[in-house]
C-alpha positions as CSV (number, residue, x, y, z in Angstrom):
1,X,1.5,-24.1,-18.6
2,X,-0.4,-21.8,-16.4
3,X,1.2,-21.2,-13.2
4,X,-1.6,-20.3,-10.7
5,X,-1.0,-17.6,-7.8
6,X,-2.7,-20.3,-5.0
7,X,0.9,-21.9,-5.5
8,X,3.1,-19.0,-4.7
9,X,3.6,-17.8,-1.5
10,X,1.4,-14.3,-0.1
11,X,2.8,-10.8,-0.6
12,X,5.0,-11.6,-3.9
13,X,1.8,-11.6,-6.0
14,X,2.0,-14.7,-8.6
15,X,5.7,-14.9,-8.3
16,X,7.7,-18.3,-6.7
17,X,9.4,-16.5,-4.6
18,X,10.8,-12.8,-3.6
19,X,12.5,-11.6,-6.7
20,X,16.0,-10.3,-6.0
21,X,15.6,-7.4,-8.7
22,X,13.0,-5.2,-10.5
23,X,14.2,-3.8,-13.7
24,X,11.5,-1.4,-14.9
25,X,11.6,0.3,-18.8
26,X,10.9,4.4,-19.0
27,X,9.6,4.2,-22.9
28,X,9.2,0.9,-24.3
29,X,5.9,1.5,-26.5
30,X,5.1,3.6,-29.7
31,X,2.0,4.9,-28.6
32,X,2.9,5.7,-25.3
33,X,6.4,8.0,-26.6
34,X,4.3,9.3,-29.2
35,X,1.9,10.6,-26.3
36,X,5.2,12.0,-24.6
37,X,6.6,13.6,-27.5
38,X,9.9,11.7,-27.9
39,X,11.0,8.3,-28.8
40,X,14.4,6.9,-27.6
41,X,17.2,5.5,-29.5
42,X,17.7,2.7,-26.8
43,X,16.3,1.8,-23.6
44,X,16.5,2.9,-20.4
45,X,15.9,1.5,-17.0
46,X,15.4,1.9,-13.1
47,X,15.2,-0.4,-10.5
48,X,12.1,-1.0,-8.1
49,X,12.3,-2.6,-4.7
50,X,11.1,-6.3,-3.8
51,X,9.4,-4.4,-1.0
52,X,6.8,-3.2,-4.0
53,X,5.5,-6.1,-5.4
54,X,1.7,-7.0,-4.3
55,X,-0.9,-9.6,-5.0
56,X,-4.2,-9.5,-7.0
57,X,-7.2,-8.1,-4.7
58,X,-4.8,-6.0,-2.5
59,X,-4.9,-2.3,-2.4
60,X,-2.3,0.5,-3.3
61,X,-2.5,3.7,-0.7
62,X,-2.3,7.2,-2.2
63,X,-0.4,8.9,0.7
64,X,-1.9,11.9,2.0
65,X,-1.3,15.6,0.2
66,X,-0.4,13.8,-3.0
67,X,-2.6,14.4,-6.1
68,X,-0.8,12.0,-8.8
69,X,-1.6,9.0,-8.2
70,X,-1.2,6.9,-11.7
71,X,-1.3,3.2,-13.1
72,X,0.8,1.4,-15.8
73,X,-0.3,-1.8,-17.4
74,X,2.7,-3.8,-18.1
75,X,3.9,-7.0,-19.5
76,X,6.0,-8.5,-16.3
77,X,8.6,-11.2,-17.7
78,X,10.3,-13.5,-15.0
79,X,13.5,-14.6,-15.5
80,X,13.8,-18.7,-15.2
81,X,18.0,-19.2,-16.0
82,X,20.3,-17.0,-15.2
83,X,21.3,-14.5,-18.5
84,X,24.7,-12.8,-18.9
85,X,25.8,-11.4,-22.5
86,X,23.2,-13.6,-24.1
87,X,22.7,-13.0,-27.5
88,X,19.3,-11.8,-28.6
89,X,18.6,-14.8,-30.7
90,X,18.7,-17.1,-27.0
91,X,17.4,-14.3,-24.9
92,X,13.6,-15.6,-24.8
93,X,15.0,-18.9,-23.8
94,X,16.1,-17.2,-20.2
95,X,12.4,-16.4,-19.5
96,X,10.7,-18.9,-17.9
97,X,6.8,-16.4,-17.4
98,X,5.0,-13.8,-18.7
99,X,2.4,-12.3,-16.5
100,X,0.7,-9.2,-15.7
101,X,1.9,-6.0,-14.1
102,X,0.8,-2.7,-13.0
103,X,4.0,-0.2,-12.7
104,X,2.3,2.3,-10.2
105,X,3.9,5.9,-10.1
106,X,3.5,8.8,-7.5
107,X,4.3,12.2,-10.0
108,X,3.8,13.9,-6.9
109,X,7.2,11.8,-6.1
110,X,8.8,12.3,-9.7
111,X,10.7,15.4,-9.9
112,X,13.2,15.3,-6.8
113,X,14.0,11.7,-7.4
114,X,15.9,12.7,-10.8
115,X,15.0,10.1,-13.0
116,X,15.5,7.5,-10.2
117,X,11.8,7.2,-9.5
118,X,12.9,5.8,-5.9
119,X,10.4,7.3,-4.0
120,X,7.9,7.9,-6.7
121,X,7.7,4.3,-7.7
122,X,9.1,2.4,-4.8
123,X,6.3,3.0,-2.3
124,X,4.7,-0.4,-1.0
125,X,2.3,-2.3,-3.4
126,X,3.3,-0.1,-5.9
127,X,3.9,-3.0,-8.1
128,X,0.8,-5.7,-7.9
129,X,1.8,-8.7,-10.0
130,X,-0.3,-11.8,-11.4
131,X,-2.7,-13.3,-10.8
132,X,-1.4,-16.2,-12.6
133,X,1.9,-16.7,-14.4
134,X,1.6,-18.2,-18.2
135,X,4.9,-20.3,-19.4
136,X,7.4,-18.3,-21.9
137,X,8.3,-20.9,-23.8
138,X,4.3,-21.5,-25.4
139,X,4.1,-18.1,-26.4
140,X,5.7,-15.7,-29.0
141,X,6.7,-13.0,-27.5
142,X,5.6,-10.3,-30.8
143,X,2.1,-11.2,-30.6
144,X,1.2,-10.8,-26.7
145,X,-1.9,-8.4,-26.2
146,X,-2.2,-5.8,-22.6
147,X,-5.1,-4.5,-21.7
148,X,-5.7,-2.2,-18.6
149,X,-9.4,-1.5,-17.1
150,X,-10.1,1.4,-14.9
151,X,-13.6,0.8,-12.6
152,X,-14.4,-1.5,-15.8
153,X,-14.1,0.8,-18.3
154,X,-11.4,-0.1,-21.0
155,X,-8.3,2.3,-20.6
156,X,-5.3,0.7,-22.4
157,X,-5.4,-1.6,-25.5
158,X,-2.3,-2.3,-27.0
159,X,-0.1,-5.3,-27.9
160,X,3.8,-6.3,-28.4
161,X,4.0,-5.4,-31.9
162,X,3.6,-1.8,-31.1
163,X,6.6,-1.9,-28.9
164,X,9.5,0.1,-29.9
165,X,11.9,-2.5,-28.4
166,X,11.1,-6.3,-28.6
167,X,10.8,-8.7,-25.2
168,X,13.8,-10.3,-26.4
169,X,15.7,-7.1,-26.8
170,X,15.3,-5.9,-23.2
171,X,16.8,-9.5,-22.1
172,X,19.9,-9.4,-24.1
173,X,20.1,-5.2,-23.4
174,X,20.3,-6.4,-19.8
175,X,22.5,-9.3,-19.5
176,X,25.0,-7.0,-21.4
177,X,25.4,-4.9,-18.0
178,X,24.6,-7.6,-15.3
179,X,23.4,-11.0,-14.5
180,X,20.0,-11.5,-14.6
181,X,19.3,-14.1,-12.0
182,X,16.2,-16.3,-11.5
183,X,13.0,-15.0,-10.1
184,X,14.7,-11.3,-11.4
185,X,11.5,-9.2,-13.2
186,X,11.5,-7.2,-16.1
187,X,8.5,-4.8,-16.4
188,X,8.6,-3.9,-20.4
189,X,7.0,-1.0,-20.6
190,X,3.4,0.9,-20.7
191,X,1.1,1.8,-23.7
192,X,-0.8,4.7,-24.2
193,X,-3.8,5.1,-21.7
194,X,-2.1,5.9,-18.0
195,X,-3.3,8.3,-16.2
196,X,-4.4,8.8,-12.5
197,X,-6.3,7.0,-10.1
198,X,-8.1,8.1,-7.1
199,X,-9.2,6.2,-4.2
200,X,-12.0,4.2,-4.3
201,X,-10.7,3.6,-8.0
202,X,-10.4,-0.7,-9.1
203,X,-7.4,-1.0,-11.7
204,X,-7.3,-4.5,-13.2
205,X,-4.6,-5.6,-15.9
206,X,-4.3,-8.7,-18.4
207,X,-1.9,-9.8,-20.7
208,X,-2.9,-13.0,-23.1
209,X,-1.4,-14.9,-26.4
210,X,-2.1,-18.3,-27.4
211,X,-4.9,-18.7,-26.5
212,X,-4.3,-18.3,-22.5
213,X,-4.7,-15.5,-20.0
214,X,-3.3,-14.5,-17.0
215,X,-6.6,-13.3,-15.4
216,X,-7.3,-9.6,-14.4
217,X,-4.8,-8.5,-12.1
218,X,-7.0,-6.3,-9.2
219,X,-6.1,-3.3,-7.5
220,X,-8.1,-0.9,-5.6
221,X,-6.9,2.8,-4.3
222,X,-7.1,3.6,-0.9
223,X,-6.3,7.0,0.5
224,X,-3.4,7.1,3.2
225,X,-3.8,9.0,6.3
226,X,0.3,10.3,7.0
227,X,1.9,13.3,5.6
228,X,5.7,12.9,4.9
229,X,8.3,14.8,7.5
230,X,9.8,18.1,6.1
231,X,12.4,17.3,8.6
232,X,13.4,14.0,6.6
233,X,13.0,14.7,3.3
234,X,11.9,16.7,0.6
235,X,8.1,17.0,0.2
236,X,5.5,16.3,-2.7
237,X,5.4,18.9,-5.2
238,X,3.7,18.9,-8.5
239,X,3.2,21.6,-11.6
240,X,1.5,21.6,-14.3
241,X,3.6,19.6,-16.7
242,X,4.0,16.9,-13.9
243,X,0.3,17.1,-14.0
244,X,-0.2,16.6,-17.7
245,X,2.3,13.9,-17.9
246,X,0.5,12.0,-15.0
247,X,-2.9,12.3,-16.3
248,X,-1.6,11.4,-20.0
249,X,-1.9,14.9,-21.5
250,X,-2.8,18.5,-21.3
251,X,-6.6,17.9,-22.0
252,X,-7.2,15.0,-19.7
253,X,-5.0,17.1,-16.9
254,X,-8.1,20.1,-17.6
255,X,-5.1,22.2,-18.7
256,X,-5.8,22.1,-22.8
257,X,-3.8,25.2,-24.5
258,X,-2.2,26.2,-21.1
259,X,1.4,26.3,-22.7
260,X,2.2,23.0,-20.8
261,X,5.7,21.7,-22.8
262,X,5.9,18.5,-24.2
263,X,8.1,15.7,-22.4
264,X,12.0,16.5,-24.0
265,X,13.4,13.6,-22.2
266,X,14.3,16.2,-19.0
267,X,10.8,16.0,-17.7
268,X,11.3,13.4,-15.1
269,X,14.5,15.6,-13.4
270,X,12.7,19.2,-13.9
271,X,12.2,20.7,-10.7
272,X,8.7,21.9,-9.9
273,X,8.0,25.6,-11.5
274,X,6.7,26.6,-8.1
275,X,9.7,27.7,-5.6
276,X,6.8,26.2,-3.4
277,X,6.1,23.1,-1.8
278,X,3.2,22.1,-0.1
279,X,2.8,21.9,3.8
280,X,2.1,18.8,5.8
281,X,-1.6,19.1,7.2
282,X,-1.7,20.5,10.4
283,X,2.1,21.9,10.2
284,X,2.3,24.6,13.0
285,X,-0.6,23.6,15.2
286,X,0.1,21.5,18.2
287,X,-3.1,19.8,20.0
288,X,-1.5,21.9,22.5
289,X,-1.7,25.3,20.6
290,X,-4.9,24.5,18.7
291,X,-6.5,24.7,22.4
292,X,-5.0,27.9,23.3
293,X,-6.2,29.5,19.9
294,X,-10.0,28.5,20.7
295,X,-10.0,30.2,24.1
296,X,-8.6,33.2,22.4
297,X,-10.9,35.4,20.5
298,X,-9.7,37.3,17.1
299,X,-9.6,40.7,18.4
300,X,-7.0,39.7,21.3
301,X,-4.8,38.0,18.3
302,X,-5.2,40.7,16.4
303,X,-3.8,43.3,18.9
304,X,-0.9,40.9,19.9
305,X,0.2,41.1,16.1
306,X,-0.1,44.7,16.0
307,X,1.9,45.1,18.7
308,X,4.8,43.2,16.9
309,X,4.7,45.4,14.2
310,X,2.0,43.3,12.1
311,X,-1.1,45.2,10.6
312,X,-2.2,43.3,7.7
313,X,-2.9,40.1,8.8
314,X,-6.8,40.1,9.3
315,X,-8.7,38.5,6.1
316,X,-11.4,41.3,5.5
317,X,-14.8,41.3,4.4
318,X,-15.7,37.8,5.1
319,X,-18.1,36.7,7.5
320,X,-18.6,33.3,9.6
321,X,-21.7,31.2,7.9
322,X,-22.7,30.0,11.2
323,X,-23.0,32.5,13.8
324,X,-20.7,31.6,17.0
325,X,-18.2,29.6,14.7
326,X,-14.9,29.3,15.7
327,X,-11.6,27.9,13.1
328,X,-8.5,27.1,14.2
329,X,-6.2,25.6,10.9
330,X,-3.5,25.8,8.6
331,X,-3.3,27.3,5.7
332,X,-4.6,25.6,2.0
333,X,-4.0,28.2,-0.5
334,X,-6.4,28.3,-3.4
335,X,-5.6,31.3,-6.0
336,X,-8.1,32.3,-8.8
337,X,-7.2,35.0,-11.2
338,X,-9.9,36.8,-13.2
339,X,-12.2,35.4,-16.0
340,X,-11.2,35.0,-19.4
341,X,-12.8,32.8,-21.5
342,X,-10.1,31.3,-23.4
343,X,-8.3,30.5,-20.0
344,X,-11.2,29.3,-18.2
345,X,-11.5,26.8,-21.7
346,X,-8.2,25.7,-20.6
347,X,-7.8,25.6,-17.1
348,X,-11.9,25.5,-15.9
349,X,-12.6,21.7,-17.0
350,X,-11.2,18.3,-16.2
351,X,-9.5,18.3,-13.2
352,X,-8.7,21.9,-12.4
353,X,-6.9,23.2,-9.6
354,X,-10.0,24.0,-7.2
355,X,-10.9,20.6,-7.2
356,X,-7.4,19.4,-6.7
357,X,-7.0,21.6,-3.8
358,X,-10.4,20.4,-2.2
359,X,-9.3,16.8,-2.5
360,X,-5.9,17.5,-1.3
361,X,-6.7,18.9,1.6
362,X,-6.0,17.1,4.9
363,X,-7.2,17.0,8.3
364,X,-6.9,20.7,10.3
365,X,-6.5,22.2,7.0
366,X,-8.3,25.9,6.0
367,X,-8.8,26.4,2.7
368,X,-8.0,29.8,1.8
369,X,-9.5,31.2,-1.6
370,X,-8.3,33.8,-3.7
371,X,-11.2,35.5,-5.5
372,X,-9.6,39.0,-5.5
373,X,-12.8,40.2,-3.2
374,X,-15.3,39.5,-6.5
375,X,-18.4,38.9,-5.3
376,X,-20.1,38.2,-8.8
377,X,-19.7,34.2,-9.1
378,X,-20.0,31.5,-6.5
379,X,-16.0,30.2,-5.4
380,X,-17.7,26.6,-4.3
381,X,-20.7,24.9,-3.6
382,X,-22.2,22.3,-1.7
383,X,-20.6,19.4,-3.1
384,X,-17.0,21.0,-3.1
385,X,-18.0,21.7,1.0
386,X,-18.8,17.9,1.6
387,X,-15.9,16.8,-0.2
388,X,-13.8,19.3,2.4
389,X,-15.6,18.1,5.2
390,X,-14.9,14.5,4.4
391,X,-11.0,15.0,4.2
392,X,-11.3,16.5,7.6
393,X,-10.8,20.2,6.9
394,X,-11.2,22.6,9.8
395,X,-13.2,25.1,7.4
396,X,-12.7,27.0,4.4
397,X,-12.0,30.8,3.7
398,X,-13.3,32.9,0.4
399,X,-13.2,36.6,-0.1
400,X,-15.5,35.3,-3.0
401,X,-19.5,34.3,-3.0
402,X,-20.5,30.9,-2.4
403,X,-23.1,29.4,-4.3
404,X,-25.5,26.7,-3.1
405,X,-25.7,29.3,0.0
406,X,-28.0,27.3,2.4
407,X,-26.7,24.1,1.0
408,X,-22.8,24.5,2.5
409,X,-24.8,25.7,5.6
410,X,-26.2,22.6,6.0
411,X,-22.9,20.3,5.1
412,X,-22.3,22.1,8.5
413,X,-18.0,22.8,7.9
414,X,-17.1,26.3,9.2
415,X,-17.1,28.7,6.5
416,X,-16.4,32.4,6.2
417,X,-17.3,34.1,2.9
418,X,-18.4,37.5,1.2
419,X,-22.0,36.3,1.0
420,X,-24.3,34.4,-0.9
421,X,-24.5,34.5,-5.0
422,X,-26.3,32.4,-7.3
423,X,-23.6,32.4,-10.6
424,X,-20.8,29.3,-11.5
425,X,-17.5,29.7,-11.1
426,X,-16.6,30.3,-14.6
427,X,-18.6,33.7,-14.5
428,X,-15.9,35.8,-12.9
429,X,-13.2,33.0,-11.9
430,X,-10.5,30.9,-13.6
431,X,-9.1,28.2,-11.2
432,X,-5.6,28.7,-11.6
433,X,-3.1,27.1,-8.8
434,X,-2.8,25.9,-5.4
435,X,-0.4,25.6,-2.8
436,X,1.0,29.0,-3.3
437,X,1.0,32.5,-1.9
438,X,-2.2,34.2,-2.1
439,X,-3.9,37.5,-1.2
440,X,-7.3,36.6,0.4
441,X,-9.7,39.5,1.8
442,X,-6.5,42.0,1.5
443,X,-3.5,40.2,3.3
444,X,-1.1,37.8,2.2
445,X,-1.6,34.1,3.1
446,X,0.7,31.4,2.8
447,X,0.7,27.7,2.7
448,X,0.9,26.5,6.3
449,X,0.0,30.1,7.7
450,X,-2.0,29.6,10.7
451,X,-5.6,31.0,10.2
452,X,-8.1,31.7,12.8
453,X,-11.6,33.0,12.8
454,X,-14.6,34.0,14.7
455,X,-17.2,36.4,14.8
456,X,-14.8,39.4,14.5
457,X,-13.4,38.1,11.2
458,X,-10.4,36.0,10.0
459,X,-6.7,36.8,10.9
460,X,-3.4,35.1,9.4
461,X,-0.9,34.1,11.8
462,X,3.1,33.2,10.5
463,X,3.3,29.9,12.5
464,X,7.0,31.1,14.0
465,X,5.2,33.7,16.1
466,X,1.9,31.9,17.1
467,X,3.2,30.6,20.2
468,X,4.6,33.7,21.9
469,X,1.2,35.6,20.6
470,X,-1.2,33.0,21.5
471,X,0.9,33.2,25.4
472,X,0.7,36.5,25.3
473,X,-3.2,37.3,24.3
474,X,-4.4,34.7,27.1
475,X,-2.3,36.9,29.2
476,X,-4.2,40.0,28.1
477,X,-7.4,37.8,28.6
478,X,-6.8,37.4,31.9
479,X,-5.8,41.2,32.7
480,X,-9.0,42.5,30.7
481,X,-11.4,40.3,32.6
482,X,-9.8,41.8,35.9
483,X,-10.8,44.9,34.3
484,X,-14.0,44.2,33.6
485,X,-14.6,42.8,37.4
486,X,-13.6,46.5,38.5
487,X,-15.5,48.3,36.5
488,X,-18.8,45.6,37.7
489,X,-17.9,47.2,40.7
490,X,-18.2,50.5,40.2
491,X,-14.7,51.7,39.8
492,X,-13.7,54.1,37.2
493,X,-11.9,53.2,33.9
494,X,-9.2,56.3,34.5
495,X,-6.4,54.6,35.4
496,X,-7.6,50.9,35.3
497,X,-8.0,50.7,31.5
498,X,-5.1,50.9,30.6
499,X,-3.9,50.0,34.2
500,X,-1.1,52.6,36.0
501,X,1.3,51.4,38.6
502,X,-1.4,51.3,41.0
503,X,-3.5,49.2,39.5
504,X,-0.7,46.9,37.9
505,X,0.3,46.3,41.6
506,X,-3.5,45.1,42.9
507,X,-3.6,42.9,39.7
508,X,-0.5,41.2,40.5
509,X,-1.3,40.6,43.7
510,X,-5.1,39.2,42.7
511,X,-3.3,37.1,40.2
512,X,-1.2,35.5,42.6
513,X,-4.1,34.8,45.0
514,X,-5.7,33.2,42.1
């Protein structure tokens, strides 16, 4: 009997009703602990909220500033009597469906929630189920086949007789602790074959024996529009083994021979290897502030930092693309170290860290590039500049050449560079990492810094003292286009510029005429 989702109420997928738990598998299938370096003794679980569970056709949103976006294909098993210490022999009698799952996981997510995979798989429609639900009891639970397509390309073949625990097995393991109760799922497990999904990416999983089929179970990836609080909670941070894990392995991550460790079983409690996290987009920079910092020109920032102490903050040698452009942002940190081929082998392909960064970035965002001041190799080109422009990005920063010169020019995003030069990346450059502290044009720029350009140059702002600087610059504004108005009229600089006592007294009074 084929059970189909028409007859089951909306938002619970293929399911008769709201389940009252998810019990999800870490490592269930040979191929898929081979690929992760380990395979248990026993299995292990963690539970997934109700909240989750989707329908076929819906969508799954990739919040913004995550990266890691990655599908399971699973085997979903819906309990029909309640199970409690049932002995493996009866256990297939407690499950009344089989249909098809997809176990979506945010590695973004992974390593703060210990093992727990709360956040990282809890996150709404993180757990489509369906589209139909085929009766247990006509099939045989070792010979059930799971196949997973990504944009209709085939991305996961397996079937149960690669599992490393039987379906029966997980029943009884469960039951020993507590009741499984009716409608209760049990997502068994994924093959070989996950790896991430971006949006605009259709996921479809099917699981059939006996001659029936559940239908492709359909999910498209959509990219979310909110960053996550710092003030709540901790924020998404990945590295480069959370990156090889999500995307399936080193190679597929673009980080073959990079040193990345296998999984030891502590992978999904390891804390990121950077003691940085990423920032929110548009962290430090009020609509209020961000209006301020366009009326106030470089050089008058510039001289408010000095006079707190702060000389190195400009971002030098790089000049605006567009004459007259103006860019107000935050800091997206983009580090390159020098060319070597064997590195660039390892780190230069798939999906490396430049075009992570690009489509990380988020709305008011600067991307600041480290090239070390080499001028020898283009740092991006005109597709990497649309992709920017498309996420919203307030402009992009490169002490580095840019290739496809009058290309970017057109896309139209602000962008300050060292010039024009007709050589790839890989020339000079190794994408290495992003998100992290960088030295662009000779300063040190962080993630979340506040940068600001115009036709005087770049300068780096820490966000604590933008507000007292921006203040005090429009101040200055105001006192030097006083002084300009005097000197228009013929009165001497000597004394006015910088202005004594006398002078500071007609300005006050002007100022509070005006």
């Amino acid at each position: 009997m084929t059970l189909s989702t028409d007859a089951a109420p909306h938002g619970f997928g293929a399911l008769p009703a709201r389940p009252g738990k998810i019990i999800a598998i870490h490592l269930s299938y040979a191929s898929r602990a081979d690929q992760r370096g380990r395979r248990p003794a026993a299995p292990s679980y963690f539970f997934k909220p109700s909240s989750s569970v989707a329908a076929s056709g819906g969508t799954i949103e990739r919040p913004a500033g995550t990266e890691l976006l990655a599908f399971e294909g699973e085997i979903a098993l819906v309990i029909g009597t309640p199970a409690r210490r049932v002995p493996l022999a009866d256990a297939w009698d407690h499950v009344a469906w089989v249909t098809a799952s997809n176990d979506f996981g945010l590695y973004d997510l992974r390593a703060n929630d210990k093992g727990s995979n709360v956040r990282s798989k809890g996150g709404d429609g993180f757990t489509p189920i369906g589209p139909s639900l085929l009766d247990a009891a006509t099939l045989n639970p070792g010979d059930l086949r799971l196949r997973t397509w990504v944009n209709g390309e085939l991305a996961q073949d397996d079937t149960t007789a690669g599992l490393i625990f039987p379906l029966p097995q997980l029943v009884a393991d469960l039951s020993q602790h507590f009741t499984l109760e009716t409608g209760d799922v049990i997502l068994t497990g994924t093959p070989a074959g996950s790896s991430v999904v971006v949006p605009g990416d259709v996921v479809e999983v099917e699981v059939s024996g006996s001659g029936s089929s559940t239908g492709r179970l359909r999910t498209t990836v959509t990219q979310g529009a909110a960053s996550f609080d710092p003030a709540l909670g901790s924020l998404p941070a990945v590295d480069d083994l959370q990156r090889a894990e999500a995307w399936g392995s080193p190679e597929a991550a673009g980080l073959s021979g990079s040193g990345v460790p296998a999984d030891t079983g502590a992978s999904a409690t390891a804390e990121p290897a950077s003691a940085e996290t990423p920032v929110p987009a548009g962290t430090g920079v009020t609509p209020d502030l961000r209006e301020k910092l366009l009326r106030v020109p470089v050089a008058g920032l510039s001289a408010q930092l000095r006079k707190r102490g702060l000389n190195n903050v400009t971002i030098d040698g790089v000049r605006p693309m567009h004459p007259g452009t103006k860019i107000v942002g935050t800091a997206k940190t983009l580090r390159f170290v020098p060319g070597r081929e064997d590195l660039f082998q390892s780190h230069g392909g798939g999906y490396n860290a430049q075009k992570r960064a690009f489509d990380a970035v988020g709305e008011g965002e600067v991307i600041v590039i480290e090239a070390r001041g080499e001028t020898g190799s283009g740092t991006l080109g005109d597709v990497l500049a649309l992709r920017a422009q498309a996420r919203g990005a307030a402009g992009i920063v490169t002490d580095g050449g840019v290739r496809d010169y009058d290309t970017v020019a057109e896309v139209g995003i602000p962008v300050f560079s060292a010039g024009p030069h007709p050589a790839v990346l890989g020339r000079k450059h190794v994408p290495w990492e992003h998100d992290v502290t960088i030295g662009c044009g000779g300063t040190t720029v962080q993630p979340g810094d506040i940068i600001v350009g115009d036709g005087d140059g770049v300068i780096v702002i820490p966000p604590a003292l933008a507000d007292e600087v921006v203040d005090a610059a429009l101040a200055q504004e105001d006192e030097d286009a006083y002084v300009a108005q005097q000197v228009r009229a013929g009165h001497p600089v000597d004394g006015l510029f910088p202005m004594n006592a006398e002078w500071r007294a007609r300005y006050d009074a002007w100022r509070r005429k005006n």
